[in-house]
C-alpha positions as a Python dict, from the first residue, in 0.01 Angstrom:
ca = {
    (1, 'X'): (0, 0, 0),
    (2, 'X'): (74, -82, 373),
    (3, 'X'): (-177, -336, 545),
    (4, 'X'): (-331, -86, 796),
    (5, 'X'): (-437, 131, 431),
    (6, 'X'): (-523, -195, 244),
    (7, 'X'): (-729, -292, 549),
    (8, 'X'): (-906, 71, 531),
    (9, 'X'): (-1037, 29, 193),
    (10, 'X'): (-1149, -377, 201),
    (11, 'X'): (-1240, -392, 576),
    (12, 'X'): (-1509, -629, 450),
    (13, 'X'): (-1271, -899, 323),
    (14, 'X'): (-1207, -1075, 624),
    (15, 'X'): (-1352, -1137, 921),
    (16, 'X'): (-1297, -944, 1261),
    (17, 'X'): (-1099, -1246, 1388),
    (18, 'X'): (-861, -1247, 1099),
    (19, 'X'): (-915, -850, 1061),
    (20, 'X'): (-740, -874, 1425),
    (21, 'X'): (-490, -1123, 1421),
    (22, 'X'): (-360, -974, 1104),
    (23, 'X'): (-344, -588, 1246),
    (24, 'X'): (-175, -773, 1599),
    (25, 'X'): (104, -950, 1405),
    (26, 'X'): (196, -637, 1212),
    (27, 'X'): (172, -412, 1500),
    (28, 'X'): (371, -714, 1740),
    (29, 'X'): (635, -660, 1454),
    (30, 'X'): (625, -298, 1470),
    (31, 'X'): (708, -306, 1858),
    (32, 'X'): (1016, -542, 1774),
    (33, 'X'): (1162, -214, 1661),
    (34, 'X'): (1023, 34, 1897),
    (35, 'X'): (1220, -195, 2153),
    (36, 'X'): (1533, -109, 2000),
    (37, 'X'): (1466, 223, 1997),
    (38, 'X'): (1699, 472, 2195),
    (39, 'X'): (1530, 749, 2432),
    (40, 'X'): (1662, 989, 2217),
    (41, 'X'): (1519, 821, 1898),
    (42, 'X'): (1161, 830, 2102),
    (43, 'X'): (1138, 1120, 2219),
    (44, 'X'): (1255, 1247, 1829),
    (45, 'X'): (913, 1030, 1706),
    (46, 'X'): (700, 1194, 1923),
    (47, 'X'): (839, 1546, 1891),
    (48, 'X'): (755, 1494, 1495),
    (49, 'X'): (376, 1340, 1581),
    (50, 'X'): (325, 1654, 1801),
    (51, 'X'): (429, 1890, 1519),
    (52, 'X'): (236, 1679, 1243),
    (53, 'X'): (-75, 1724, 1489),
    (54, 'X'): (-58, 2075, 1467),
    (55, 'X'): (5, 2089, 1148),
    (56, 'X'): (-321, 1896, 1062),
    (57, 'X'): (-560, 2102, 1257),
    (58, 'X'): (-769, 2247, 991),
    (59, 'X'): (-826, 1862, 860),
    (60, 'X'): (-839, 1762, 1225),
    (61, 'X'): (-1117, 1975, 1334),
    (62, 'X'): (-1307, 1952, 997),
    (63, 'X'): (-1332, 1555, 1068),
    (64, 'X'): (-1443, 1664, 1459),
    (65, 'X'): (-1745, 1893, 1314),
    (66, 'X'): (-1883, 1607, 1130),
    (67, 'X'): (-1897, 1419, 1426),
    (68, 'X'): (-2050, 1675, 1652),
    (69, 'X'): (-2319, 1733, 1362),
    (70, 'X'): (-2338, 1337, 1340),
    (71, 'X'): (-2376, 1365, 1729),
    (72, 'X'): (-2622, 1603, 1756),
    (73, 'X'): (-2820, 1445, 1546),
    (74, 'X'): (-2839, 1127, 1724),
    (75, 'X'): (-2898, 1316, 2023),
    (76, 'X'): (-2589, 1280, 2234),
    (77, 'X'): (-2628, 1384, 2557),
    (78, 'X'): (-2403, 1732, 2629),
    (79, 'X'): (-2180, 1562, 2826),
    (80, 'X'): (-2094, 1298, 2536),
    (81, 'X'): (-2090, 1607, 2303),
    (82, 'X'): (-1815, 1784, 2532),
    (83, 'X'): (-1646, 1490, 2552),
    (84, 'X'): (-1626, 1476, 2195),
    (85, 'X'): (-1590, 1846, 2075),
    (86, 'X'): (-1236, 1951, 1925),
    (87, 'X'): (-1164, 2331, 1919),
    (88, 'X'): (-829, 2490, 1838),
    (89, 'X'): (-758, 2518, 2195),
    (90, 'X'): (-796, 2157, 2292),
    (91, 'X'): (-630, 2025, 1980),
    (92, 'X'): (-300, 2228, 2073),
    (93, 'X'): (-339, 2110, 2383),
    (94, 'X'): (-381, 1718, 2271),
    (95, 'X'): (-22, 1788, 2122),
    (96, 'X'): (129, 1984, 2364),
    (97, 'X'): (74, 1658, 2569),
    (98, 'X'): (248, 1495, 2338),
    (99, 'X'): (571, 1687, 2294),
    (100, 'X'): (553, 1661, 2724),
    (101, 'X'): (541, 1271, 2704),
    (102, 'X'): (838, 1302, 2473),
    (103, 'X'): (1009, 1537, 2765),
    (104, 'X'): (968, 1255, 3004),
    (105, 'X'): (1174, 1034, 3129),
    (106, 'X'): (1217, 679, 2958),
    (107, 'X'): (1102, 379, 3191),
    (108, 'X'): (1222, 117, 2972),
    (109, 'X'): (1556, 8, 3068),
    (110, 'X'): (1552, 121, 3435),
    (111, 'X'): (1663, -77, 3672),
    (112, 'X'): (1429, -147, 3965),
    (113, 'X'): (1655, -392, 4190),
    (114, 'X'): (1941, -532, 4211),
    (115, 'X'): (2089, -811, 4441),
    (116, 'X'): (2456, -1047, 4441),
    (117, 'X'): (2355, -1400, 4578),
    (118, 'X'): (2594, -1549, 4771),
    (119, 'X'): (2679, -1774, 4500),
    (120, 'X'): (2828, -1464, 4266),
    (121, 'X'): (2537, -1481, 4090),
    (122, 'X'): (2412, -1072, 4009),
    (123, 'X'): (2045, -1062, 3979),
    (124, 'X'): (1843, -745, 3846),
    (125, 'X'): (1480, -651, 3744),
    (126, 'X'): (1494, -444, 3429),
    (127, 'X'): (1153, -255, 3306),
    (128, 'X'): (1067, -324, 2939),
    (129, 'X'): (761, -290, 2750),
    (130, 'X'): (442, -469, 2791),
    (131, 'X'): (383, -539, 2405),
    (132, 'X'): (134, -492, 2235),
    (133, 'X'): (-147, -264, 2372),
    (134, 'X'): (-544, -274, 2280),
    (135, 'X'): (-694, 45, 2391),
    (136, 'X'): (-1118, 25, 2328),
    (137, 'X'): (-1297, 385, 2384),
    (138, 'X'): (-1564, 534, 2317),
    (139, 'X'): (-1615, 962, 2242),
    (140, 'X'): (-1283, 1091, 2359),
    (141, 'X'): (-1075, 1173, 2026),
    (142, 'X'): (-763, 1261, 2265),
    (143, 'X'): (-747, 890, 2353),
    (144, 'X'): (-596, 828, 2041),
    (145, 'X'): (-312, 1087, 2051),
    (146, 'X'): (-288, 1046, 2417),
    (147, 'X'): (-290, 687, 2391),
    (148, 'X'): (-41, 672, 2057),
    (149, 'X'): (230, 886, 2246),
    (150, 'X'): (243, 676, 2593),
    (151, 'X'): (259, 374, 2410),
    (152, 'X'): (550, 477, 2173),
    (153, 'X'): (754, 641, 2461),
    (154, 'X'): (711, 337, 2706),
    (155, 'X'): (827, 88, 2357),
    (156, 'X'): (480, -57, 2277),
    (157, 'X'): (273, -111, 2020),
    (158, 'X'): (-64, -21, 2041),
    (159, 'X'): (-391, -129, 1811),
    (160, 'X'): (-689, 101, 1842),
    (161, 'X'): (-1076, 45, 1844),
    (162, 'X'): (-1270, 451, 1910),
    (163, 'X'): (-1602, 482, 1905),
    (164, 'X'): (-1817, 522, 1576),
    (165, 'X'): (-1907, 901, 1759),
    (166, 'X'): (-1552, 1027, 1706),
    (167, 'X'): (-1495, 827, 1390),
    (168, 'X'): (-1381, 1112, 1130),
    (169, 'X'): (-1194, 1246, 1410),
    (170, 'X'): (-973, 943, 1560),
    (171, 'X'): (-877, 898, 1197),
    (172, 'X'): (-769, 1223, 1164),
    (173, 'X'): (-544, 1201, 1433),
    (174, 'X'): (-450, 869, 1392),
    (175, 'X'): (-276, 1018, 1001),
    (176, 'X'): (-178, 1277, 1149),
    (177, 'X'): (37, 1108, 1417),
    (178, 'X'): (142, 820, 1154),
    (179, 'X'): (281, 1085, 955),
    (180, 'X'): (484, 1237, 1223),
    (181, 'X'): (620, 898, 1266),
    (182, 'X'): (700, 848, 907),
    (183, 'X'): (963, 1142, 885),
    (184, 'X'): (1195, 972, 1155),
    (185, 'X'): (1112, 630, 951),
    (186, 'X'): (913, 463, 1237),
    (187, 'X'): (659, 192, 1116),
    (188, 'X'): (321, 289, 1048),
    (189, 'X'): (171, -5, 1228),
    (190, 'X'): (303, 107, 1582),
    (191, 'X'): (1, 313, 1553),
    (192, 'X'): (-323, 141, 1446),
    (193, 'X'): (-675, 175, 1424),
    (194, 'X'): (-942, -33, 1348),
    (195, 'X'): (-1058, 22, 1068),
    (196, 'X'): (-1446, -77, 1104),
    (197, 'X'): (-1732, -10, 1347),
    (198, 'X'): (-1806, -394, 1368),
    (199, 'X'): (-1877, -466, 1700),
    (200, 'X'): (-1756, -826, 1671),
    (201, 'X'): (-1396, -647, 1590),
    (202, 'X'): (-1439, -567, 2012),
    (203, 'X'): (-1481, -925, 2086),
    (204, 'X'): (-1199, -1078, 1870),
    (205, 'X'): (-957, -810, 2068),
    (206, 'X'): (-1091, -971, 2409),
    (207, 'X'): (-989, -1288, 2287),
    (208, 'X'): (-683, -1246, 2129),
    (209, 'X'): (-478, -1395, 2375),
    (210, 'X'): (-117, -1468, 2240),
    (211, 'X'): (-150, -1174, 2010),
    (212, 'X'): (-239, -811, 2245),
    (213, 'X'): (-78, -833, 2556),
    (214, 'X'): (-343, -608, 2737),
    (215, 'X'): (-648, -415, 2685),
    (216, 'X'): (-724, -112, 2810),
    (217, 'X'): (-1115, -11, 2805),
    (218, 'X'): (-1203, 354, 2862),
    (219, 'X'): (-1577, 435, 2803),
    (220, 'X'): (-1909, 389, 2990),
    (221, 'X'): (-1978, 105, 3250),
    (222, 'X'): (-2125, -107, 2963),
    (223, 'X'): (-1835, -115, 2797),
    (224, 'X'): (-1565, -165, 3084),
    (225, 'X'): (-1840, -429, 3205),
    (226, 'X'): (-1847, -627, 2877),
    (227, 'X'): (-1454, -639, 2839),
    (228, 'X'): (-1378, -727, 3195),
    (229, 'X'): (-1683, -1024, 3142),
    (230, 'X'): (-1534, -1130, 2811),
    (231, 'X'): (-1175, -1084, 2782),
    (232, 'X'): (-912, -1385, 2791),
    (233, 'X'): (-650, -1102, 2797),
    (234, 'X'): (-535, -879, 3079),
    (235, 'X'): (-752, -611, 3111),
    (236, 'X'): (-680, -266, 3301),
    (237, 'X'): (-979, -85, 3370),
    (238, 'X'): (-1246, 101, 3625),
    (239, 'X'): (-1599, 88, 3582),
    (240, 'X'): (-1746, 389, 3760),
    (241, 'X'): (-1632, 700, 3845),
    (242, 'X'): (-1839, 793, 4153),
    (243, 'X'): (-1632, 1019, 4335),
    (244, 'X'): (-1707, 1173, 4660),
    (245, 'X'): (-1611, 1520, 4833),
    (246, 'X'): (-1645, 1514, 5235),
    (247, 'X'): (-1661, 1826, 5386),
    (248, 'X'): (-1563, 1818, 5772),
    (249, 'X'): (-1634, 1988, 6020),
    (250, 'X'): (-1358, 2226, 6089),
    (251, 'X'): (-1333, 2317, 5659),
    (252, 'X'): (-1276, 2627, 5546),
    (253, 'X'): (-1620, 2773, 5480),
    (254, 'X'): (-1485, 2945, 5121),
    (255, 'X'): (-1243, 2680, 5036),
    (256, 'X'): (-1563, 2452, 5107),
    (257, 'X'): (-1728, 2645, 4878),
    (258, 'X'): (-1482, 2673, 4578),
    (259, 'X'): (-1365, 2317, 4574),
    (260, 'X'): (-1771, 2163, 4598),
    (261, 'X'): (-1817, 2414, 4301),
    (262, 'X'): (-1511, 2305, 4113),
    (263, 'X'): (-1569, 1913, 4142),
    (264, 'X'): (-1877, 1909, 4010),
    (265, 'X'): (-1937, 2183, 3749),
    (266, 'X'): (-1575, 2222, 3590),
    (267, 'X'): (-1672, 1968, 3401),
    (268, 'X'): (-1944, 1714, 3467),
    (269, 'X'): (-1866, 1443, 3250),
    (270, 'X'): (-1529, 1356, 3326),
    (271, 'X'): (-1435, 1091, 3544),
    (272, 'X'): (-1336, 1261, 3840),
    (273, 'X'): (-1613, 1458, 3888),
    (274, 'X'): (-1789, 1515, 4190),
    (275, 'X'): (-2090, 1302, 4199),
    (276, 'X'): (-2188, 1237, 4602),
    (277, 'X'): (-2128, 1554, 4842),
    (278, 'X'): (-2083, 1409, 5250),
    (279, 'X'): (-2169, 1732, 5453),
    (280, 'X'): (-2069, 1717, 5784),
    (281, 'X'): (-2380, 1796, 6048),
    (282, 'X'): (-2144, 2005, 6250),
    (283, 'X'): (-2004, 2206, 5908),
    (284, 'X'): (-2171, 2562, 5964),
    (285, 'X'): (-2191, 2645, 5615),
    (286, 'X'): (-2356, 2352, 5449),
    (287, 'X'): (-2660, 2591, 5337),
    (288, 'X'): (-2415, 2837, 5146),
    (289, 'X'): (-2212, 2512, 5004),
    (290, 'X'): (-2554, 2373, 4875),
    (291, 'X'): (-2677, 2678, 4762),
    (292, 'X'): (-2382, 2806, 4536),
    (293, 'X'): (-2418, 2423, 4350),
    (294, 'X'): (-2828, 2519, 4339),
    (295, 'X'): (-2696, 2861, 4191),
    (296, 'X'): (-2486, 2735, 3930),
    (297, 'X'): (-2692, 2522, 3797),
    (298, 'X'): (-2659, 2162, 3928),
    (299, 'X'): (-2994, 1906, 3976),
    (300, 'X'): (-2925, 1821, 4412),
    (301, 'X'): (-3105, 1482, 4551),
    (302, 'X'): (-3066, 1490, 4918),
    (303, 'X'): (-3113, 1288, 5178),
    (304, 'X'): (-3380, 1431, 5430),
    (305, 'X'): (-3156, 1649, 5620),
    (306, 'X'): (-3003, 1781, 5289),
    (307, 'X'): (-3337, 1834, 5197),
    (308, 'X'): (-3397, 2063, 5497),
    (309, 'X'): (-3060, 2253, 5380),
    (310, 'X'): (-3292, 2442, 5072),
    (311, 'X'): (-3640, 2347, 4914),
    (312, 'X'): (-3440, 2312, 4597),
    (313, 'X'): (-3305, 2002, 4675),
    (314, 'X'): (-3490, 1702, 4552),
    (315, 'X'): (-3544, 1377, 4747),
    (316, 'X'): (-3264, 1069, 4659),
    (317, 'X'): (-3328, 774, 4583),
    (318, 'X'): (-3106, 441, 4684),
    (319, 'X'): (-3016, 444, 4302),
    (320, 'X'): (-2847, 790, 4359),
    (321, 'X'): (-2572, 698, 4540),
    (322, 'X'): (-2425, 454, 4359),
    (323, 'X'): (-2477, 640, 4000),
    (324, 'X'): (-2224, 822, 3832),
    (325, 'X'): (-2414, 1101, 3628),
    (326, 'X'): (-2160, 1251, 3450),
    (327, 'X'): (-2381, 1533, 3382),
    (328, 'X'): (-2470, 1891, 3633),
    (329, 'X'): (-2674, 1603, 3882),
    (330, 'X'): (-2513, 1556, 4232),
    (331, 'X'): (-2596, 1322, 4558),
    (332, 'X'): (-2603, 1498, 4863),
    (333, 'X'): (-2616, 1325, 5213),
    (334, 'X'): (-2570, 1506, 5577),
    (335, 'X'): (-2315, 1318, 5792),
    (336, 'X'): (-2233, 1293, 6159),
    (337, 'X'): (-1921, 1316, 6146),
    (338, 'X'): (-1637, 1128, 5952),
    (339, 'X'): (-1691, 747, 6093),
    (340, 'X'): (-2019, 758, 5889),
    (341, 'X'): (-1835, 962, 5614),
    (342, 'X'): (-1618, 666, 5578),
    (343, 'X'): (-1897, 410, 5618),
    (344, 'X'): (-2084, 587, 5294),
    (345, 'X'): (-1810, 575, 5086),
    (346, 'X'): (-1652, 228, 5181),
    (347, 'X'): (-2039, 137, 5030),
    (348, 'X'): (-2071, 328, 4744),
    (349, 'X'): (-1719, 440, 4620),
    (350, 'X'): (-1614, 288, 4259),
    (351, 'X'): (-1267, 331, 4449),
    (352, 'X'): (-1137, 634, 4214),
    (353, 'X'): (-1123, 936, 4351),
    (354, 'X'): (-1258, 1063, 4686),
    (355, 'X'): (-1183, 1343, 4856),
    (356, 'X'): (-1204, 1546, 5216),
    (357, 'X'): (-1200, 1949, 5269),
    (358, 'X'): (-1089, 1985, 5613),
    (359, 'X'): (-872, 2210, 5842),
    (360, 'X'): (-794, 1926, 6118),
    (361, 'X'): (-477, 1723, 6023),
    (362, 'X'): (-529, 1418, 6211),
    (363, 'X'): (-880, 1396, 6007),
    (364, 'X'): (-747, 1443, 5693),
    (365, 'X'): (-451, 1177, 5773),
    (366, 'X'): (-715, 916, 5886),
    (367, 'X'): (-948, 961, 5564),
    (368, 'X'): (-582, 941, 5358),
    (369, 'X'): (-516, 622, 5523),
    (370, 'X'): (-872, 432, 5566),
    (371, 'X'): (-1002, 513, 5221),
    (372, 'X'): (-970, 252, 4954),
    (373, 'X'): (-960, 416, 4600),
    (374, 'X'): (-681, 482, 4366),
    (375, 'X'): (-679, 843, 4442),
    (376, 'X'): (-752, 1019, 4804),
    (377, 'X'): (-732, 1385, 4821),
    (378, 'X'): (-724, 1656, 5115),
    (379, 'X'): (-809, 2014, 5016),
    (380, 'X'): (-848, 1964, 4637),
    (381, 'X'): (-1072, 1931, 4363),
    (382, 'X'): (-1194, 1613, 4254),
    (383, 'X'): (-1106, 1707, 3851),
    (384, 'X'): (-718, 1731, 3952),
    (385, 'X'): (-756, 1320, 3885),
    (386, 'X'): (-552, 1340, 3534),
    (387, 'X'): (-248, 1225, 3398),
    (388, 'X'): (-165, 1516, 3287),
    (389, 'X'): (-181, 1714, 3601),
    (390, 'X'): (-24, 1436, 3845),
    (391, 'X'): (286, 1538, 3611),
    (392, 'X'): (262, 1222, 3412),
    (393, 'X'): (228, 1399, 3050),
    (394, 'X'): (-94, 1234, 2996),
    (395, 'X'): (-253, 891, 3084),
    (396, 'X'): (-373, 592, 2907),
    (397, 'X'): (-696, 566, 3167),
    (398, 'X'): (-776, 560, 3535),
    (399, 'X'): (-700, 231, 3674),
    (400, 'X'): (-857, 129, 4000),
    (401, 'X'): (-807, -235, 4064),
    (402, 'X'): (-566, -378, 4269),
    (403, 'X'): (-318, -516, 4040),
    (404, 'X'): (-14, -366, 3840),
    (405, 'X'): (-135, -49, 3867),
    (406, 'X'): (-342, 225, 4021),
    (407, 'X'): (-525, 593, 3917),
    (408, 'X'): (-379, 760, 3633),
    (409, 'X'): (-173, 513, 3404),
    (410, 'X'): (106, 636, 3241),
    (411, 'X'): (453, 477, 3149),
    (412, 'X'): (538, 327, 3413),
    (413, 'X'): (231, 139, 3404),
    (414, 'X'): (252, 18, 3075),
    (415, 'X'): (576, -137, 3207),
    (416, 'X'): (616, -502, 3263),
    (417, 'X'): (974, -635, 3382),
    (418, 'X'): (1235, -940, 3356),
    (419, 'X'): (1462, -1073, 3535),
    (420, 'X'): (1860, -1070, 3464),
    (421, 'X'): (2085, -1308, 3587),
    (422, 'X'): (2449, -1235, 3509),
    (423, 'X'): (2706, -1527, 3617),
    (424, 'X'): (3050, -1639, 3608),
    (425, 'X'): (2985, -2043, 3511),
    (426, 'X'): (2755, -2118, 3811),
    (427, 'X'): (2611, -2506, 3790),
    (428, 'X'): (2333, -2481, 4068),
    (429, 'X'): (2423, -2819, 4305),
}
């Protein structure tokens, strides 16, 4: 009986500090091998976890009803329900992201600069992996899959702590994808999940320095709030996703329109969703852009002059623009002009994604350059802030500090690098 199985059964028997430094040392040993893995040999591993995933749907999505039903019944909000739902569709498309992050290309290894010192010494920066990886989240079931397959392909080890509302379903997965590993004779413990609900089990990760090399939080602002507070390892993480759409001036009244509509009510409870709309005061439209949100269903508080836009826009509050509802609620605010554009969101962006619909190029180049957050769009939706759609495969989280990395994480991101020195006898004088 392997550890991770052992630990299934008698989670009880020790405590979340030894529950963790136990599932760290076997997973650090399992990424001893994945760094001697070939491309070839990784992309192989992941191919297999893609086809084991598909082959597990019916036991897949059985272990995703019981946690809607278990959902429901707590009263999950629909937003936390959608976030946790699994149908046939999203499941083949959880490993069709898979089988692309095999199709990548392999970061580890690549060379990012090389120099000859006068001396004859050759000096080089080589990407490798970071180690081992702690991933906490909460409802998204995809994390672990998505999560799993950048980890393998960039040549770390990862150790997994979901949410108790996707419970049945992360360990679903999680087989699934240790059994597609299994058949090309890949450790088990590259992949592993906690296997208790103990909260303490989050605070031993946070302080596991020496043993997980990084945490990555995705989940609610409590949660990225309480690791960043906590942690004594290096943590890559956002808190909010309060993402803004400016519509200028000179935008196209139907693209105006479409990509308002789009950011906010594709999905509401994703990250990069829409959650302040800046209309400009010279923007003739603003009353058909307000009213096709009203239409579709979306809760508008407005400033005053949005409030003069329709009666069906309710008054904001100061709390409004700095809250990310991830749910069919928007801010609105009337702006003159795109100084005061930037001015609002310099104050109330959680620097992820903001955006600007416009038809003047020197606008859209100045709201490029002079807004701070990870991702800055001109003539696009919001919800394009993915992984998966920047071309990346998929993404271990939206990252919007300043450090190591920014917006959607991938493998290059979960790339450190070292330094190689290659001489000929050199004795420095």
């Amino acid at each position: 009986m392997t550890l991770q199985s052992t630990l299934t059964a008698q989670p009880a028997a020790l405590s979340p500090e030894a529950l963790v430094e136990q599932l760290a040392r076997e997973g650090r040993a399992a990424q001893r091998v994945l760094a001697k893995l070939t491309d070839a040999d990784k992309a192989a591993a992941l191919r297999a976890a893609a086809t084991a995933l598909r082959e597990a749907q019916g036991d897949i999505l059985e272990a995703n009803a019981k946690d809607i039903a278990a959902g429901e019944a707590k009263g999950l909000s629909g937003a936390m329900l959608d976030r946790l739902r699994l149908d046939a569709t999203r499941l083949a498309g959880i490993a069709d992201a898979v089988d692309q992050v095999a199709g990548l290309p392999d970061p580890v290894g690549e060379v990012i600069a090389a120099s000859e010192r006068p001396n004859g010494l050759r000096l080089s920066r080589v990407r490798i992996p970071i180690g081992l990886i702690g991933i906490i989240y909460e409802s998204r079931p995809n994390v672990t899959a998505d999560a799993a397959a950048l980890c393998l392909r960039s040549g770390n080890a990862v150790l997994l702590r979901g949410g108790s509302e996707a419970i049945h379903s992360n360990h679903a997965i999680r087989a699934a994808f240790a059994k597609g590993l299994a058949t090309v004779g890949l450790p088990e413990a590259a992949i592993q999940l906690v296997p208790t609900q103990d909260r303490a089990v989050v605070g031993a990760m946070l302080t596991a320095a020496g043993l997980i090399d990084m945490i990555v939080p995705r989940g609610g602002k409590s949660l990225v709030a309480r690791v960043q507070a906590d942690a004594r390892v290096p943590v890559l993480a956002h808190l909010d996703g309060i993402c803004h759409t400016y519509v200028h001036a000179s935008a196209d009244a139907e693209m105006a329109r479409k990509l308002t509509l789009n950011a906010k009510m594709r999905r509401t409870g994703i990250c990069g969703a829409m959650e302040t709309l800046l209309l400009d005061t010279q923007f003739p439209e603003s009353e058909s852009v307000v009213a096709g949100l009203l239409d579709a269903g979306c809760e508008l508080r407005g400033d005053a002059r949005a409030q003069a836009l329709d009666p069906r826009v309710m008054p904001a509050s100061d709390e409004d623009w700095d809250t990310e509802y991830l749910d069919a609620v928007l801010a609105v605010a009337v702006v003159d002009g795109i100084e005061p554009a930037l001015e609002h969101i310099a104050a109330h962006s959680s620097h992820h994604t903001d955006a600007i619909v416009t038809e003047d190029a020197e606008s859209a180049e100045r709201f490029l350059a002079e807004v701070d957050s990870a991702i800055v769009m001109v003539n696009a939706s919001s919800q394009f802030a993915d992984g998966g759609e920047f071309g990346l495969g998929a993404e271990i989280g939206i990252a919007t500090g300043r450090l190591h990395a920014r917006g959607p994480v991938a493998l290059e991101g979960l790339t450190t690098y070292k330094w190689q020195v290659r001489g000929t006898g050199q004795a420095r004088p």
